[in-house]
Backbone as CSV, one residue per row, in Angstrom:
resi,resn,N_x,N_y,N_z,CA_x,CA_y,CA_z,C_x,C_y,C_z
1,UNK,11.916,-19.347,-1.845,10.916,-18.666,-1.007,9.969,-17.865,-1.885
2,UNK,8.590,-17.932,-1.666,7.225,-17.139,-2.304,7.675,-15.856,-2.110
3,UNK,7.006,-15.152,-2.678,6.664,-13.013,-2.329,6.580,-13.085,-0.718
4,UNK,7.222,-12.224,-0.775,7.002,-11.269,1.013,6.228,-10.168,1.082
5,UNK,4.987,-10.032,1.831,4.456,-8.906,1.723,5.194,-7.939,3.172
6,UNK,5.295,-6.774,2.798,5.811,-5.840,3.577,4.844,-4.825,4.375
7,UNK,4.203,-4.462,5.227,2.914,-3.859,5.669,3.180,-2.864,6.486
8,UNK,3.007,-1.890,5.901,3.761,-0.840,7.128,2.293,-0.178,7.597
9,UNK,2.418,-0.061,9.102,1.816,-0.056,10.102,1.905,1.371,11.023
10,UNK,3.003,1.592,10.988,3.678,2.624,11.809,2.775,3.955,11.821
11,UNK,2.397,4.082,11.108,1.755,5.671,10.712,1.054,5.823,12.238
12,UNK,1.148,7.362,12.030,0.285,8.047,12.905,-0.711,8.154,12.675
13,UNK,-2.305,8.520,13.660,-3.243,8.808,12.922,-3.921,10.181,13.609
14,UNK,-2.999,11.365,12.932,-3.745,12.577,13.405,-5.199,13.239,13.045
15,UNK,-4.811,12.833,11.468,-5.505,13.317,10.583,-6.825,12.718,10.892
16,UNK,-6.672,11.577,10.833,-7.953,10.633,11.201,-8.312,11.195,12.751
17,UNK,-8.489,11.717,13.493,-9.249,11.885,15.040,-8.539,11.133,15.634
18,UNK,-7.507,10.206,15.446,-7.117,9.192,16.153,-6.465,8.932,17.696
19,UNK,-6.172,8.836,18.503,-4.978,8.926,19.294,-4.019,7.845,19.370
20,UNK,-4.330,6.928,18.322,-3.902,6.044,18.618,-3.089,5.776,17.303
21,UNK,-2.290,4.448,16.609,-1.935,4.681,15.223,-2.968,4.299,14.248
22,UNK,-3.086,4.781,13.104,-4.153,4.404,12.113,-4.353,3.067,12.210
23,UNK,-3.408,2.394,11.710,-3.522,1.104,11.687,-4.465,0.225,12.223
24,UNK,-4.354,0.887,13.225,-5.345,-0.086,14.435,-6.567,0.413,14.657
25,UNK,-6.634,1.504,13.737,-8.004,1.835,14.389,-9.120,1.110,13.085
26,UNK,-10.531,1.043,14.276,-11.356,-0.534,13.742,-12.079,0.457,12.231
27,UNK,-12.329,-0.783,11.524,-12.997,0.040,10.424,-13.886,-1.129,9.492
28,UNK,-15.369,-0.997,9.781,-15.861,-2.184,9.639,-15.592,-3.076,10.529
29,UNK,-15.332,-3.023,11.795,-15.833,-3.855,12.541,-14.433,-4.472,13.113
30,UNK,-13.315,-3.987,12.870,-11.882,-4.730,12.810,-10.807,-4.087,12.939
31,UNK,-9.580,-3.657,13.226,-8.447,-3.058,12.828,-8.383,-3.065,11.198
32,UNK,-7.781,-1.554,10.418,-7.452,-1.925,9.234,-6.505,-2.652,8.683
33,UNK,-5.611,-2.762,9.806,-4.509,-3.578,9.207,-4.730,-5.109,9.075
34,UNK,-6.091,-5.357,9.585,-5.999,-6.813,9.383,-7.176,-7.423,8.328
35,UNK,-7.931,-6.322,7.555,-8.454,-6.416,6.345,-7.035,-6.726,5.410
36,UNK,-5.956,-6.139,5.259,-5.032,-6.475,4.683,-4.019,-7.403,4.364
37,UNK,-3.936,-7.930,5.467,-3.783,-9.191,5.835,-4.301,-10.614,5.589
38,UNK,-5.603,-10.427,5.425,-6.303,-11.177,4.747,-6.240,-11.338,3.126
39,UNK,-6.528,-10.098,2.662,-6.411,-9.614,1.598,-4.929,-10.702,0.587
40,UNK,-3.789,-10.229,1.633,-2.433,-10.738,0.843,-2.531,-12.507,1.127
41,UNK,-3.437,-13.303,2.433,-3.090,-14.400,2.961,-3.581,-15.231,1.309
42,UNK,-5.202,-14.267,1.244,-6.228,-14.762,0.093,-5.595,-14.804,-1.509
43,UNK,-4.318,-13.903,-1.537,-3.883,-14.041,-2.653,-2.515,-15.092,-2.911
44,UNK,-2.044,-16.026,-1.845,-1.681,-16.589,-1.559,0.193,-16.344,-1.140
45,UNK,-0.158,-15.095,-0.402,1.419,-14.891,-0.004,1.601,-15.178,1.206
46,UNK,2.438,-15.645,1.562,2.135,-16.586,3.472,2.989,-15.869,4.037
47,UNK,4.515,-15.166,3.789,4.938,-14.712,4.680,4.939,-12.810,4.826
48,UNK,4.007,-12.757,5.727,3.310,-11.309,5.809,4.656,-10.831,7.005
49,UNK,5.488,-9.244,6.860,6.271,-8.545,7.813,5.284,-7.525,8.450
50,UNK,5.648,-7.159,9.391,4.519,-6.185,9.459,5.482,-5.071,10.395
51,UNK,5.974,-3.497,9.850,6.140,-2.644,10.588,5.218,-1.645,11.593
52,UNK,5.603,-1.893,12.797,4.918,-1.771,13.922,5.224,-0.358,14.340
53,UNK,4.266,-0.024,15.232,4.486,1.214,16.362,4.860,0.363,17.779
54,UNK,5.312,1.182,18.445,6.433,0.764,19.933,4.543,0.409,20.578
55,UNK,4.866,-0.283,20.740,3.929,-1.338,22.031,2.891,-1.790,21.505
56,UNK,2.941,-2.310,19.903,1.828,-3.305,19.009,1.990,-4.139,18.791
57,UNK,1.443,-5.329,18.585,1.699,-6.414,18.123,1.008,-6.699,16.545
58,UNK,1.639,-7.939,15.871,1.599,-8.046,14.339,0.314,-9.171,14.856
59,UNK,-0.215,-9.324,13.292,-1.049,-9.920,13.891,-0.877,-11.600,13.992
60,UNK,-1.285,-12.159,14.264,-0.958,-13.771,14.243,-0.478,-14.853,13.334
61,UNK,0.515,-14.798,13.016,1.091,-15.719,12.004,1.666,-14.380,10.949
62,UNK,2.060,-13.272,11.545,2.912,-12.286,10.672,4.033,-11.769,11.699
63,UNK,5.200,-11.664,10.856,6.214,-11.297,11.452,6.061,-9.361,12.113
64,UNK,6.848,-9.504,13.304,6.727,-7.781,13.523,8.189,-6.949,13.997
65,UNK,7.868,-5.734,13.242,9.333,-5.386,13.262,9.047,-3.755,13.978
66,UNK,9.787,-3.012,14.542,9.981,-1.318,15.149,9.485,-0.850,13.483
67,UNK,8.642,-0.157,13.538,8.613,1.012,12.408,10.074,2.179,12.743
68,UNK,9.867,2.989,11.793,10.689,4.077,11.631,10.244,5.534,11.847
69,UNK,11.030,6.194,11.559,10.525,7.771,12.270,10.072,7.969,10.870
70,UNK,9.772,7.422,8.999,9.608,7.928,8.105,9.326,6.692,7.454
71,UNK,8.439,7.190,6.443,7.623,5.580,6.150,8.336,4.852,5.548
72,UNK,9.781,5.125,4.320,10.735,3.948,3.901,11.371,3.720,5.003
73,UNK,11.603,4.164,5.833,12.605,3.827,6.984,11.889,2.079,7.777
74,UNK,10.776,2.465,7.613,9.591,0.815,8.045,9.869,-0.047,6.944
75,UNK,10.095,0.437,5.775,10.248,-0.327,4.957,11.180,-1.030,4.612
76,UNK,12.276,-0.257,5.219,13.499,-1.179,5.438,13.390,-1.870,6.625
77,UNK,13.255,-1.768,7.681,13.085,-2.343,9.019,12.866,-3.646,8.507
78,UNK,11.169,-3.642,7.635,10.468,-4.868,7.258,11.226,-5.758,6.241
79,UNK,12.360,-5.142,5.523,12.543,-5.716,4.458,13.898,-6.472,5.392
80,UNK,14.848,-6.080,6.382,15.377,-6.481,6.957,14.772,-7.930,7.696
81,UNK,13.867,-8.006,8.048,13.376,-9.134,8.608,12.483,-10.526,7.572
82,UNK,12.521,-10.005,5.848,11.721,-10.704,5.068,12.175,-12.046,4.920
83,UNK,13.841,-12.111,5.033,14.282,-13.308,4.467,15.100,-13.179,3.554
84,UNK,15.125,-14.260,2.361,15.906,-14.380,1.493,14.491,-14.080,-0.360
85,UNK,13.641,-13.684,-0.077,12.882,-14.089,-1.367,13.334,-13.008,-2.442
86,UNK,12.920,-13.559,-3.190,13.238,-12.258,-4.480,12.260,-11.498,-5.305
87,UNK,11.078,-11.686,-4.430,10.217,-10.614,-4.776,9.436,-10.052,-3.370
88,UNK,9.649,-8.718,-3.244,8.715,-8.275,-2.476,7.809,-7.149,-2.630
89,UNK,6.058,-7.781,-1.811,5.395,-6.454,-1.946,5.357,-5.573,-0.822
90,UNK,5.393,-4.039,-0.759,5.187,-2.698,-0.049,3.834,-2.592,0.209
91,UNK,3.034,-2.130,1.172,1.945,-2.188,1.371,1.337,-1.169,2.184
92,UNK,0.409,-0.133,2.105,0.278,0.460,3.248,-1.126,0.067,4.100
93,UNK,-0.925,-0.332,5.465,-1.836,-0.587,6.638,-3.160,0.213,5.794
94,UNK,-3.202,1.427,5.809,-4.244,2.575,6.027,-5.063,2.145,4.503
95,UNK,-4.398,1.171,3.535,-5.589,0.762,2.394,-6.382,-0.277,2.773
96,UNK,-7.260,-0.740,3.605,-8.118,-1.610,4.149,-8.848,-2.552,3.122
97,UNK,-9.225,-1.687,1.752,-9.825,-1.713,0.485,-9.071,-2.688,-0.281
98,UNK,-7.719,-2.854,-0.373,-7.010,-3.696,-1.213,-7.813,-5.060,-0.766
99,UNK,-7.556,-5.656,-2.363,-8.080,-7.025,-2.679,-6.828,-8.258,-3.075
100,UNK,-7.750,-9.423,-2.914,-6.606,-10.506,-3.364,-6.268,-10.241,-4.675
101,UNK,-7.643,-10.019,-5.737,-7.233,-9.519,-7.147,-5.940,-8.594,-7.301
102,UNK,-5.952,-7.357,-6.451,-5.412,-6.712,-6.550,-4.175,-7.388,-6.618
103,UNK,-3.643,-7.673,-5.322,-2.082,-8.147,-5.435,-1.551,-9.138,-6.396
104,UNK,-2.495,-9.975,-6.801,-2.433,-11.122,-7.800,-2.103,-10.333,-8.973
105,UNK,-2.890,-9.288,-9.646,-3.072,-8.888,-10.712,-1.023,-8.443,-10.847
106,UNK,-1.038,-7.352,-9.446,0.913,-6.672,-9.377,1.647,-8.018,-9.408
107,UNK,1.444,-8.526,-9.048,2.521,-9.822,-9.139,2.699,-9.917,-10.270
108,UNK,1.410,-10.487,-11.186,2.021,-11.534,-12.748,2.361,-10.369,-13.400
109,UNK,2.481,-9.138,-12.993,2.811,-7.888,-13.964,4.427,-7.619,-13.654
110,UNK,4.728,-8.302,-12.845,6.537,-7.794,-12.150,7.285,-9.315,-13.272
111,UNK,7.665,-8.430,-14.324,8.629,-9.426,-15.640,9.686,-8.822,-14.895
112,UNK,10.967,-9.679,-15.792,12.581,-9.538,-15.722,12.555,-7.828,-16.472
113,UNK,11.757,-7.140,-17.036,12.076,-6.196,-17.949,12.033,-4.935,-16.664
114,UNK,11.171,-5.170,-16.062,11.263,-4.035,-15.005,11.887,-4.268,-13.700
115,UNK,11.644,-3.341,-13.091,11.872,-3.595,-11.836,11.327,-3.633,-10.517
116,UNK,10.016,-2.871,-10.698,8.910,-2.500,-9.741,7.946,-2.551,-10.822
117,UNK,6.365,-2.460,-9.987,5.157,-2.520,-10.752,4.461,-1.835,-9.691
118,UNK,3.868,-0.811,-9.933,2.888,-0.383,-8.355,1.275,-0.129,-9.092
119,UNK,0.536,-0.470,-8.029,-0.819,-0.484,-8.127,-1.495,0.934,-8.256
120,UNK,-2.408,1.675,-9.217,-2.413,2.690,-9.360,-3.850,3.359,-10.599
121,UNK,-4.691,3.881,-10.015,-5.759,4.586,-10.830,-5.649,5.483,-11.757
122,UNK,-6.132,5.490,-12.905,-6.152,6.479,-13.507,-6.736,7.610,-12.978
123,UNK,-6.128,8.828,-13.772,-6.852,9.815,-13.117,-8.040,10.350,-13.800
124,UNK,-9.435,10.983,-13.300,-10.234,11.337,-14.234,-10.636,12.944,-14.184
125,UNK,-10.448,13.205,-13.149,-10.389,14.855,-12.694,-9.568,15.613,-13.762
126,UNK,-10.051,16.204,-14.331,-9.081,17.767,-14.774,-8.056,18.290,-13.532
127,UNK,-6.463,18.251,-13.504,-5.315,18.606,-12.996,-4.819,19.434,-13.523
128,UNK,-4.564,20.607,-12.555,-3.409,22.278,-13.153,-2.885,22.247,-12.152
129,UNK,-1.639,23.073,-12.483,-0.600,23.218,-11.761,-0.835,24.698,-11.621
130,UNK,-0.458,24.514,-10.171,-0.522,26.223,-9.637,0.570,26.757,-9.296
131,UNK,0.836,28.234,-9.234,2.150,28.731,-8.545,1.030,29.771,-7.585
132,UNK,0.871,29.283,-6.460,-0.281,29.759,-5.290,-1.484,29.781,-5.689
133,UNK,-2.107,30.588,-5.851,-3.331,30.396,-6.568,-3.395,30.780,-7.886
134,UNK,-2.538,30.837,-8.521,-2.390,31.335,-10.250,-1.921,29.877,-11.341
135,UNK,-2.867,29.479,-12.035,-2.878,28.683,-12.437,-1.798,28.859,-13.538
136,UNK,-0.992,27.973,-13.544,0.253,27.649,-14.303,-0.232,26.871,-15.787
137,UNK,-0.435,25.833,-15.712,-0.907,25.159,-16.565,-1.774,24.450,-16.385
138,UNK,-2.919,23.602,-17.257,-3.165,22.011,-17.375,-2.552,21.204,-17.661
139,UNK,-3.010,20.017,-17.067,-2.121,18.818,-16.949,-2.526,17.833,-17.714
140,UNK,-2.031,16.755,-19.167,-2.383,15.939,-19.423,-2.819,14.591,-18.638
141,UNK,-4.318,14.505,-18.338,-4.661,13.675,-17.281,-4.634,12.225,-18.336
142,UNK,-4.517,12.003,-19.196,-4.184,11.107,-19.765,-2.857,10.468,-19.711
143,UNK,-2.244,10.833,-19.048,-1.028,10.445,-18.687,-0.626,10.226,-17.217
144,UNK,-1.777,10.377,-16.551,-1.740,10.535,-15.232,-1.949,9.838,-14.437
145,UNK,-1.377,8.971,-13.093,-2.121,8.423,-12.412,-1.866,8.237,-11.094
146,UNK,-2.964,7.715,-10.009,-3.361,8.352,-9.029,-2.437,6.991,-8.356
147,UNK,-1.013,6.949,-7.088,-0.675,5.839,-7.253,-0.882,5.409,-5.710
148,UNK,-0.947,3.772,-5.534,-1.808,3.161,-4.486,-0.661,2.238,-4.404
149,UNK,-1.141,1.653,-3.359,0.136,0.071,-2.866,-0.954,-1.059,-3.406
150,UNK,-0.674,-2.301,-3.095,0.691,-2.519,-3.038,1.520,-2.149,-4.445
151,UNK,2.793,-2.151,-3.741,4.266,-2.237,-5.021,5.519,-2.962,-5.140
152,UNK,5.326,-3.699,-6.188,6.183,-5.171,-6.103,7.565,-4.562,-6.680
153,UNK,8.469,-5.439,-6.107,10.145,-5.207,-5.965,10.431,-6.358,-6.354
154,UNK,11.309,-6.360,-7.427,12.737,-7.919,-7.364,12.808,-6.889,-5.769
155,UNK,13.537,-7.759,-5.228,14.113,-7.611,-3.627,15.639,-6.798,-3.901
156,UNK,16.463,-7.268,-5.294,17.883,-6.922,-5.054,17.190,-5.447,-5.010
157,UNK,16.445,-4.832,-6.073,16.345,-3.857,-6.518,15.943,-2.939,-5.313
158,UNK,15.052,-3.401,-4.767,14.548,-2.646,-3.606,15.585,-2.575,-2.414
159,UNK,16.409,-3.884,-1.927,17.303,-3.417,-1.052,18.581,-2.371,-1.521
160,UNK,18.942,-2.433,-3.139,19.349,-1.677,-3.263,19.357,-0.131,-3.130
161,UNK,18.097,0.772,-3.145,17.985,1.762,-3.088,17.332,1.951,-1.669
162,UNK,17.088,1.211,-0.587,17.420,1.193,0.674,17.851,1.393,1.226
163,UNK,19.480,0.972,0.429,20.522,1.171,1.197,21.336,3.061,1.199
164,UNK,20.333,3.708,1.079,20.639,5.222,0.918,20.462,5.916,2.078
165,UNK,21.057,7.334,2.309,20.639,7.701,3.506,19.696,7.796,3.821
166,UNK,19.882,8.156,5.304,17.964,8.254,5.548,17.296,9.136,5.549
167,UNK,18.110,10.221,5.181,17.493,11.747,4.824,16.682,11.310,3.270
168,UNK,17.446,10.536,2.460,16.933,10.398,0.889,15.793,9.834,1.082
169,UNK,15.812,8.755,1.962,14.550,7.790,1.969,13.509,9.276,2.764
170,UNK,13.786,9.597,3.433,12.348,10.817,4.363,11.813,11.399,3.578
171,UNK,12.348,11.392,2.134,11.944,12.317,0.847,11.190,11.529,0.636
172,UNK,11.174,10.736,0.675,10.450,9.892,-0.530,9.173,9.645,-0.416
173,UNK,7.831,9.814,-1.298,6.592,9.475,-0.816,6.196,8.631,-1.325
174,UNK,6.931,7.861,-2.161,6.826,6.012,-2.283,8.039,5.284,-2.752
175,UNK,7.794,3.947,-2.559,9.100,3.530,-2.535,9.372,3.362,-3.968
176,UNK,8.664,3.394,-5.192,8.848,3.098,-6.390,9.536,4.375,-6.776
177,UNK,9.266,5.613,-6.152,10.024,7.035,-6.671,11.571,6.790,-7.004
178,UNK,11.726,5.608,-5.552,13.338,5.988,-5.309,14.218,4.802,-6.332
179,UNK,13.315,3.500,-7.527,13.657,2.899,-7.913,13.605,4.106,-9.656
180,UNK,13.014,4.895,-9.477,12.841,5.611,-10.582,14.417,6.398,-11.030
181,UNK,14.113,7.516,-9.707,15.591,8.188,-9.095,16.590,7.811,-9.414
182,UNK,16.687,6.117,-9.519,18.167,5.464,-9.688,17.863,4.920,-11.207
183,UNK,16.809,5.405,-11.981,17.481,4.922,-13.435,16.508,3.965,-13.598
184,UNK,15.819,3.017,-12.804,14.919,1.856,-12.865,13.929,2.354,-13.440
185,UNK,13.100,1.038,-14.126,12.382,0.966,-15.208,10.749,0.006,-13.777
186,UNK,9.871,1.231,-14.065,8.327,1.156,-12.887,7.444,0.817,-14.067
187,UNK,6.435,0.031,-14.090,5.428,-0.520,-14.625,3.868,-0.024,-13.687
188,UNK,3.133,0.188,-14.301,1.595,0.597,-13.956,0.709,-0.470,-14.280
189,UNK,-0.298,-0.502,-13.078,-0.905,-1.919,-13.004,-2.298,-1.240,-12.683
190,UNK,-3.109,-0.934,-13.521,-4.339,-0.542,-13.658,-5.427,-0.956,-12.188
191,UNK,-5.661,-0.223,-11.592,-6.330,-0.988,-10.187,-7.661,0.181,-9.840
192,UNK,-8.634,-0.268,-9.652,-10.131,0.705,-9.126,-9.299,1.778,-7.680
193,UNK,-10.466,2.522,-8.069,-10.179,4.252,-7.202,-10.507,3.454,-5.526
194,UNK,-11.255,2.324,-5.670,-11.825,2.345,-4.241,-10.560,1.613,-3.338
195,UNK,-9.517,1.282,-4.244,-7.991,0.848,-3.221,-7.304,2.352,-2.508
196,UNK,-8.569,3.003,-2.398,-7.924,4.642,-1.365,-7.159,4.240,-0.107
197,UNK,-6.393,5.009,0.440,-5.876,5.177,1.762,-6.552,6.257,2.456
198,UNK,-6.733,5.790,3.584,-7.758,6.613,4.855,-7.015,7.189,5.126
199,UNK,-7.323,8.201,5.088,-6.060,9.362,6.146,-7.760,10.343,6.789
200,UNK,-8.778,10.579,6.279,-9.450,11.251,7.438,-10.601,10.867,7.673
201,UNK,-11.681,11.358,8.649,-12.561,10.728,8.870,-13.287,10.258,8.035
202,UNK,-13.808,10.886,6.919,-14.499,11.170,6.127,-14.173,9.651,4.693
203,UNK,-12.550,9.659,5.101,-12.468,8.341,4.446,-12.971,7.051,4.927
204,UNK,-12.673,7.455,6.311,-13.208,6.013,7.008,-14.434,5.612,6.901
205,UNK,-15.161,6.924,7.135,-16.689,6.275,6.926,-17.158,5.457,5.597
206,UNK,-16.313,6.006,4.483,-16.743,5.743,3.027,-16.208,4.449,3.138
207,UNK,-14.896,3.974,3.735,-14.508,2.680,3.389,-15.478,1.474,4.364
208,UNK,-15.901,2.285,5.164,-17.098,1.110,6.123,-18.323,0.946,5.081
209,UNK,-18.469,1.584,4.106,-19.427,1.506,3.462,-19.178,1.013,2.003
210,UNK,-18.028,0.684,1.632,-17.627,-0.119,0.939,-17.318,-1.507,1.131
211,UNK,-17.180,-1.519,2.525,-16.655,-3.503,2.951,-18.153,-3.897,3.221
212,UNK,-19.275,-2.792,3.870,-20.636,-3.003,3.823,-21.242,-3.491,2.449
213,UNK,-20.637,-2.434,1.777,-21.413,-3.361,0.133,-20.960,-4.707,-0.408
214,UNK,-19.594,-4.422,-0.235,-19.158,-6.003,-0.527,-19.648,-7.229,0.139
215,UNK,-20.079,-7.418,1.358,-19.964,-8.283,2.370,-21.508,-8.875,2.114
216,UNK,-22.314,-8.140,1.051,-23.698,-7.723,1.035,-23.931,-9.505,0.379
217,UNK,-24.864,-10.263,-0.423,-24.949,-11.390,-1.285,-25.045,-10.537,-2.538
218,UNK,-24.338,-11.115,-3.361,-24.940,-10.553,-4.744,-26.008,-10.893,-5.380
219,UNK,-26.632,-9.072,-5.969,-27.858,-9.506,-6.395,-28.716,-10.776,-7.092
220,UNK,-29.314,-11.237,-6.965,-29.981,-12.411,-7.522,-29.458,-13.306,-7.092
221,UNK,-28.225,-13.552,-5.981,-27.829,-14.848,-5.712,-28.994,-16.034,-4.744
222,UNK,-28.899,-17.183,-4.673,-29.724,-17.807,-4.862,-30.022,-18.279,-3.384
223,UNK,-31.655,-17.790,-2.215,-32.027,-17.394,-1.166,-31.797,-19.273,-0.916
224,UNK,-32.661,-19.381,0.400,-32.894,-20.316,1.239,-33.957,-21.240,0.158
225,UNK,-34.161,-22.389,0.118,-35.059,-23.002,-0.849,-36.104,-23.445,-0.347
């Protein structure tokens, strides 16, 4: 069996104005979750899971599973329903921005030497650490980076640290943390700032104006004759 992409869906969308879950709300003209979808079909992974909110449907030709009360908790749900493959990617709904490059690029980067590979920007901002507003230190931003989905799993590896409570997993604010946690060896896969996740309005608008530029012809390409 090919890669399984894993798509978690579930999120709420407060932050965003939403009432409804992020996922679904249109952006460029569409639900975001199904820019993504595309995204993984185009890089040629066919069997898409998709963790859901209670009364959604996946989208057509993707599997759909109950999300969780906590975002690994979807991730197991989804990984429960993937199958048998031995690689899977993590994905979050709310990056609309991810590309086929993108996932192509995490794939040929997941060797036998590691165990995960997650998609992820450098950082370019100057970072300090505060204790309230009293600046503690600076942070070597050269060492730093800003981290994005998708994130590829051998599968043992990932169901392995799955299988933890579910208080451990509620900690967790990605799933590569918890392959770290246990000793595993994470790889960095160089990927552009514009693979952001929407969490507020202000993102959304920027990402309608990024699928706007893309969607655009490229310059000088060649008119009607």
């Amino acid at each position: 069996m090919g890669p399984v992409a894993l798509i978690v869906a579930a999120g709420r969308g407060e932050r965003l104005g939403s009432d409804g879950p992020k996922a679904f709300v249109r952006c460029g003209g569409r639900p975001m979750l199904e820019w993504s979808v595309d995204a993984f079909r185009a890089a040629g992974v066919e069997r898409i899971v998709v963790a859901l909110p209670a009364g959604y449907e996946a989208p057509a030709g993707c599997i759909g599973v109950s999300g969780g009360a906590e975002r690994s908790h979807s991730v197991r749900a989804a990984l429960g329903a993937a199958g048998d493959p031995a690689v899977v990617l993590v994905h979050d709904a709310a990056r609309p921005l991810v590309t086929a490059q993108i996932v192509e690029d995490c794939l040929a980067a997941l060797t036998a030497e590691v165990d995960a590979v997650i998609a992820a920007a450098a950082v370019t901002d100057t970072l300090k650490e505060a204790d309230g507003h009293d600046v503690v230190r600076t942070l070597d931003r050269s060492r730093l980076w800003a981290v994005q989905t998708p994130q590829v799993f051998w599968t043992a590896a990932l169901a392995g640290v799955m299988a933890q409570d579910d208080a451990v997993l509620a900690a967790a604010t990605d799933d590569a943390s918890l392959i770290e946690a246990g000793g595993g060896r994470v790889r960095v896969v160089p990927c552009p700032r514009d693979n952001f996740k929407v969490t507020t309005p202000e993102d959304l608008r920027l990402a309608e104006l990024v699928l706007a530029d893309r969607a655009r012809p490229a310059a000088g390409a060649a008119g009607p004759g």
